[in-house]
C-alpha positions in Angstrom: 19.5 -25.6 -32.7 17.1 -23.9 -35.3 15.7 -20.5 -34.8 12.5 -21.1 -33.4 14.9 -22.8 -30.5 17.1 -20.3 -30.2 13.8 -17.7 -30.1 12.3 -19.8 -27.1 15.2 -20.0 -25.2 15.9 -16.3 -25.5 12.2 -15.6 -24.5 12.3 -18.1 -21.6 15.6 -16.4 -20.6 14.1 -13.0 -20.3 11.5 -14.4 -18.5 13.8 -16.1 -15.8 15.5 -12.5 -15.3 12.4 -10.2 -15.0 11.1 -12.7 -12.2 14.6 -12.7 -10.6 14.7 -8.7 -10.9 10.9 -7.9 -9.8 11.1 -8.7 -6.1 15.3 -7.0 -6.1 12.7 -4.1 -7.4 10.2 -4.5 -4.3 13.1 -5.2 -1.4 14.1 -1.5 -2.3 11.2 0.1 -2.1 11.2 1.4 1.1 8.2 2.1 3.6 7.7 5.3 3.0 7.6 4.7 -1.0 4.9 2.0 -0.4 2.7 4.0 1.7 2.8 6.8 -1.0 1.7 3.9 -3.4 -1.0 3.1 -1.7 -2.2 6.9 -1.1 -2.3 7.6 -4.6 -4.3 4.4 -5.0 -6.5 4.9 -2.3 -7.2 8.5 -3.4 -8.3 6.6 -6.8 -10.3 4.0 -5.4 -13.8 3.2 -6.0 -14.3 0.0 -4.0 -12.4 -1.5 -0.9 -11.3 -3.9 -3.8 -9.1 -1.3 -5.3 -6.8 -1.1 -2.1 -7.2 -5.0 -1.1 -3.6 -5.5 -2.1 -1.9 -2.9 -0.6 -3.5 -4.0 3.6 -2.0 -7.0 5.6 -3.5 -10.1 5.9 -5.2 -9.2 9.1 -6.8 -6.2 7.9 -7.5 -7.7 4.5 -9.4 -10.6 6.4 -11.4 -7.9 8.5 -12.5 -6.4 5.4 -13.5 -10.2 3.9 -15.6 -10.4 7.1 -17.5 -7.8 6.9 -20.7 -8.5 5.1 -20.8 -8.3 1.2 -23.7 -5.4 1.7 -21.8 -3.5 4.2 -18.5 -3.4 2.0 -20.1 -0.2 -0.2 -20.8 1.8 3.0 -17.6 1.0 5.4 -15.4 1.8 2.4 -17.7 5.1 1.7 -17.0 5.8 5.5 -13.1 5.1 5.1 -12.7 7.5 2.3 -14.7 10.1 3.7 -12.3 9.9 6.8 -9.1 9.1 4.7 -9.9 12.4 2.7 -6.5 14.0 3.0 -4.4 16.3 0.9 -0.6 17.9 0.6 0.2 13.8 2.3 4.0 14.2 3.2 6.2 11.7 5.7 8.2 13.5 8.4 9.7 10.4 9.8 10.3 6.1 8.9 11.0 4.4 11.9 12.0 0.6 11.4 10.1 -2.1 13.6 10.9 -5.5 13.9 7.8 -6.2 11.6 8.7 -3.2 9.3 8.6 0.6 10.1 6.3 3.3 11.6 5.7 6.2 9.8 5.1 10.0 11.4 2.8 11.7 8.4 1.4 15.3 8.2 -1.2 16.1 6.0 -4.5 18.5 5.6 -8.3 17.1 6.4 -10.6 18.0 4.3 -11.0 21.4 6.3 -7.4 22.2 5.1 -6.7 22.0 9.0 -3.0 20.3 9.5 -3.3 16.8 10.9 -0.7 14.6 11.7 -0.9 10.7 11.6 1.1 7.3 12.6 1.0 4.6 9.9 2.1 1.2 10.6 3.5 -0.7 7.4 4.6 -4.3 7.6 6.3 -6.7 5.4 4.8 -10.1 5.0 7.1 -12.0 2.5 8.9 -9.5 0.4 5.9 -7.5 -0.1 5.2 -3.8 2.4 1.6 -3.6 3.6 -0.7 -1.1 5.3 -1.4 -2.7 8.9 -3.0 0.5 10.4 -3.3 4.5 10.3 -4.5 6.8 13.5 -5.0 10.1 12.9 -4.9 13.6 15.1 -6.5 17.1 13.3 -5.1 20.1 15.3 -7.8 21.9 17.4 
């Protein structure tokens, strides 16, 4: 076997094992990992585009419905309401479709406000299936 050989199948080799370690990585991420993933993403975002991968598929196909010229102002809308700070998770309840998080945070008035987060798996992979949340009066 000449060197270039040997240099391939070492390269293919390394390959195989990063794709057979990348989803080990995922599977032990847990729920409330993810959902801190996607807050810090979200926070980032500029477009609904930005935190496409991190909703289900229902959710991702509501967004796909929504007309191209509407996209710019729901997602304004979402990230006016999503506008939370000091994000920490009090609670991860397991589901049968994944878990149910209890989350505090502060609105943008600094008032406490305490939220439910649904995250489900589909595949390997945790995504955000829904959020309600409650400001204290």
């Amino acid at each position: 076997m000449t060197k270039w050989h040997r240099a391939v199948s070492l390269i293919a080799a390394l390959c195989a094992a990063v794709a057979l370690l990348t989803p080990l990585a995922a599977q032990t991420k847990t729920a409330s990992q993810f959902y801190m993933d996607y807050r810090t993403a979200f926070d980032k975002a500029t477009k609904i585009d930005d935190v496409l991968p991190y909703m289900s598929k229902q959710r991702a196909d509501q967004v796909a419905a929504t007309p191209a010229d509407e996209r710019a102002k729901m997602f304004e809308m979402i990230k006016m309401m999503g506008a939370l700070t000091e994000v920490k998770i009090l609670k991860e309840a397991k589901t049968p479709e994944g878990a149910t998080l209890t989350v505090e945070a502060l609105d943008p008035d600094k008032k406490k406000t305490t939220g439910t987060v649904k995250v489900i798996k589909e595949g390997d992979a945790w995504k955000l299936d829904g959020e309600s949340w409650k400001s204290s009066s």
